[in-house]
C-alpha positions as CSV (number, residue, x, y, z in Angstrom):
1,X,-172.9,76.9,-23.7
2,X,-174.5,76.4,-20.4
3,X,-172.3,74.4,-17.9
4,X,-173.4,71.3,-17.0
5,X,-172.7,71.7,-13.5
6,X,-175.2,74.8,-13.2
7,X,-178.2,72.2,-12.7
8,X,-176.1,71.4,-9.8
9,X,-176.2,74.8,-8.7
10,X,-180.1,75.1,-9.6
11,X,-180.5,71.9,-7.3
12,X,-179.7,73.2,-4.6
13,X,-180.5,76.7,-4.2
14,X,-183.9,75.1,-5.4
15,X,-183.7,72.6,-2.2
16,X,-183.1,75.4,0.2
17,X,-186.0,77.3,-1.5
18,X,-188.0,74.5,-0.4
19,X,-186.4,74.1,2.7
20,X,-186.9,77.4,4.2
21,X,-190.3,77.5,2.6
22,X,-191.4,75.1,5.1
23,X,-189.7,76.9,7.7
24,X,-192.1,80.0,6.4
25,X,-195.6,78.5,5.9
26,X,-198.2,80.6,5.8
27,X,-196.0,84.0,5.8
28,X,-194.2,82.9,2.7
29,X,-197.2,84.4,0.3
30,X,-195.3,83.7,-3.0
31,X,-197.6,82.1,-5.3
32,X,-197.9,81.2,-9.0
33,X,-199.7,84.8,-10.7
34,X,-197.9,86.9,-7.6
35,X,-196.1,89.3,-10.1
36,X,-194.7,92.2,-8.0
37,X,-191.1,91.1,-8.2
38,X,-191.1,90.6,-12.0
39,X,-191.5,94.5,-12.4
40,X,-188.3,96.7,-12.7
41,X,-185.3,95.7,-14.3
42,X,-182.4,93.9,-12.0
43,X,-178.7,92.6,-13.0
44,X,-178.2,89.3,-13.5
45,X,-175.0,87.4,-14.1
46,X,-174.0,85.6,-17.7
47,X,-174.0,82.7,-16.4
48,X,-178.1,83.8,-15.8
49,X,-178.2,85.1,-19.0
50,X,-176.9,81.9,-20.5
51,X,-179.1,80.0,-18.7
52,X,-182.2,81.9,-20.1
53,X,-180.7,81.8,-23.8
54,X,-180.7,77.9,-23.6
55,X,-184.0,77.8,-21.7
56,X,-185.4,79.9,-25.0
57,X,-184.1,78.0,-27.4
58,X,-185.4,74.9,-25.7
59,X,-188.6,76.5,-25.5
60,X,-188.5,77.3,-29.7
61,X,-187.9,73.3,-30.1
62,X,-191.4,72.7,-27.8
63,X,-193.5,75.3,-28.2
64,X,-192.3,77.9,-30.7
65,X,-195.6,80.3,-30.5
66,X,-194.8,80.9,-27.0
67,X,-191.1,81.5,-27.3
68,X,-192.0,83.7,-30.2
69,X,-193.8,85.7,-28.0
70,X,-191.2,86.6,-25.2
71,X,-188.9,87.6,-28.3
72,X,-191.6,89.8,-29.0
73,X,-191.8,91.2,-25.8
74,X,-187.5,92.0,-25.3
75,X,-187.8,93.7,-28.4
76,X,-190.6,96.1,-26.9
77,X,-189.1,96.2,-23.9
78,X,-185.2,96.9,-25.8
79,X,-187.0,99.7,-27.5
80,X,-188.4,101.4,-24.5
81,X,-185.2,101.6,-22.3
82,X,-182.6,101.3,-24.4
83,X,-182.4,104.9,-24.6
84,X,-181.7,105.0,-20.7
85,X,-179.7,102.0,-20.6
86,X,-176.7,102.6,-18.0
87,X,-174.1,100.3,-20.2
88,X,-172.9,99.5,-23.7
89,X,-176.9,98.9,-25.7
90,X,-174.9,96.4,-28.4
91,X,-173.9,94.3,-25.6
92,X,-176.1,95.2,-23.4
93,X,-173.4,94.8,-20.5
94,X,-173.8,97.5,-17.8
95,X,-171.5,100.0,-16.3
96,X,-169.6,99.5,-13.1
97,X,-168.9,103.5,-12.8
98,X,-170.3,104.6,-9.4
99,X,-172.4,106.7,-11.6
100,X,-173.7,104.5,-14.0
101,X,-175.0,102.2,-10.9
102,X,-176.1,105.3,-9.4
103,X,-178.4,105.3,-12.7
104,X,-179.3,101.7,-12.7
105,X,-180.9,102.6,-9.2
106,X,-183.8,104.5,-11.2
107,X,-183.5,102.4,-14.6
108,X,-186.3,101.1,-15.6
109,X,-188.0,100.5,-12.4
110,X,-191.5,100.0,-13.8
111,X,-190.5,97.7,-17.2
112,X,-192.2,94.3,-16.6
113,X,-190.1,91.2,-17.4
114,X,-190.5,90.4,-20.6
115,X,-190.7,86.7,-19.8
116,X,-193.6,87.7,-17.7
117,X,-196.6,86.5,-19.9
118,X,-198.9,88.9,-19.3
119,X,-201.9,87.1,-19.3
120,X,-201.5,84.4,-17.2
121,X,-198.9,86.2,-14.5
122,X,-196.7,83.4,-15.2
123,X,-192.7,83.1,-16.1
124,X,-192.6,81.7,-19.6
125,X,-188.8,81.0,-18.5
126,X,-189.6,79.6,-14.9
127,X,-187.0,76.4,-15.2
128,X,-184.6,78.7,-16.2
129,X,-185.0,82.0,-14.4
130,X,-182.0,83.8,-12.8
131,X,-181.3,83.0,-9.6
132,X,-182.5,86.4,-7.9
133,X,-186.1,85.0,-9.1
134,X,-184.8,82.1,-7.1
135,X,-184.2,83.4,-4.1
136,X,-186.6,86.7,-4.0
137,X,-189.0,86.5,-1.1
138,X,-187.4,84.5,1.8
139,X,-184.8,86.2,4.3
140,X,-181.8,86.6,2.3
141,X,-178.6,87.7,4.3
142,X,-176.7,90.7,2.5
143,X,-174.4,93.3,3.7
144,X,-177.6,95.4,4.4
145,X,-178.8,92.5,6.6
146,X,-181.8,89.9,6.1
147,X,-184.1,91.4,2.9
148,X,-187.6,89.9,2.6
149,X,-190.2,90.8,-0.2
150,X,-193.0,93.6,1.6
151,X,-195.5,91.1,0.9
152,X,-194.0,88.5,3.0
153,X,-193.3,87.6,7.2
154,X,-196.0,90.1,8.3
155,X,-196.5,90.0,12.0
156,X,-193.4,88.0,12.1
157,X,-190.7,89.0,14.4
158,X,-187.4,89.5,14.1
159,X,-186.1,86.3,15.5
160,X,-189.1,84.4,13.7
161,X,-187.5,86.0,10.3
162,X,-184.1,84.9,11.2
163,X,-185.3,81.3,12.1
164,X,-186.8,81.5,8.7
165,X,-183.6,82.5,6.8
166,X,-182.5,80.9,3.1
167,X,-179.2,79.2,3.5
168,X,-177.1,78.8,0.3
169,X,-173.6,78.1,0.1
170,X,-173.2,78.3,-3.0
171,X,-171.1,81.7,-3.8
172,X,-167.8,79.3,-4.8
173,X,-169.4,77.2,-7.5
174,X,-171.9,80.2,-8.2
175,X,-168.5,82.5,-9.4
176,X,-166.8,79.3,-10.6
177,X,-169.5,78.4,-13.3
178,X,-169.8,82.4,-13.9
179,X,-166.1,82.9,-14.7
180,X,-166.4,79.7,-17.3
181,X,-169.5,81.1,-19.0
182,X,-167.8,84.8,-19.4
183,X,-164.3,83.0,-21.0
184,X,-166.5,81.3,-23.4
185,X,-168.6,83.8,-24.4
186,X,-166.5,87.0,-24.4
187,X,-169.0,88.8,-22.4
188,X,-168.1,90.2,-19.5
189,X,-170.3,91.5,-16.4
190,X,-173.6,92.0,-15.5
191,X,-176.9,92.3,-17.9
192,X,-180.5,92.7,-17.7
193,X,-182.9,89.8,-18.6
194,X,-184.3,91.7,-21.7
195,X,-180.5,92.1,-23.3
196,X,-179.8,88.6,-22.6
197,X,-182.4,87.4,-24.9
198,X,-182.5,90.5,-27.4
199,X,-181.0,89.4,-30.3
């Protein structure tokens, strides 16, 4: 069960989403239909994955044509890279071996999203997307520094980047509500959005 204290969390990385937005204008290019970050498979947390689950169902109560179509598409996309996967393909939790993430670096890298409908260029999921959908585009501080997406901040500087970075917070509650979704379910570490909702 999804914690009810995740659309907390959603809140406000959605607010600072919209906060550094208007910090970006015009070099923030995400748009509706802008597709390139919903190629390639990327790990996402249970509490994401538990998130997307109850978004599905949700879906199925509202519009179960639609919803029957993105089960359609994880099993496609299941059968094409489970082969390769780097992890266990019944639970479809990765690895955490240096080697395995060493495979997940080339895993997949051109699967589109199965929650990608494919002829509009639109999340099917969008309400209940992981949060690195979330926060893909805008400066993002890592370890490696601030990470944009290539299409974004061009001709902006350095400091104009920085001045446009996506501030969070949110780490604490982020684990907290991750630790309580992986003691209820059982399931333990990272996934990919297409074994979240394979079933």
């Amino acid at each position: 069960m999804l914690p009810s204290r995740d659309q907390h969390l959603v809140q406000i990385v959605d607010a600072a989403l919209a906060d550094t937005a208007l910090r970006s204008g015009e070099w923030l290019v995400c748009r509706p239909g802008c597709t390139q970050c919903c190629v390639g498979a990327f790990a996402i947390s249970q509490l994401d994955a538990e998130r997307l689950r109850t978004g599905l169902r949700q879906l199925e109560a509202t519009d179960p044509q639609r919803a029957a179509r993105i089960l359609e598409r994880v099993h496609l996309s299941v059968s094409r890279i489970a082969a390769d996967f780097p992890g266990n393909v019944h639970t479809g939790i990765l690895e955490e071996s240096p080697e395995a993430q060493e495979q997940f670096a080339d895993f997949a890298n051109d699967e589109v999203c199965p929650v990608l409908d494919p002829e509009t260029g639109m999340c099917d999921l969008y309400t209940a997307r992981p949060m690195t959908c979330r926060v893909f585009g805008p400066p993002v501080r890592s370890e490696d520094g601030l990470g944009v997406c290539e299409l974004c901040y061009h001709d902006a500087s350095e400091d104009e980047i920085a001045a446009c970075e996506m501030h969070l917070g949110t780490d604490a509650l982020e684990a907290e509500l991750e630790s309580q979704v992986e003691t209820e379910t059982g399931q333990h570490g990272n996934t990919i959005v297409a074994f979240a909702l394979h079933r």
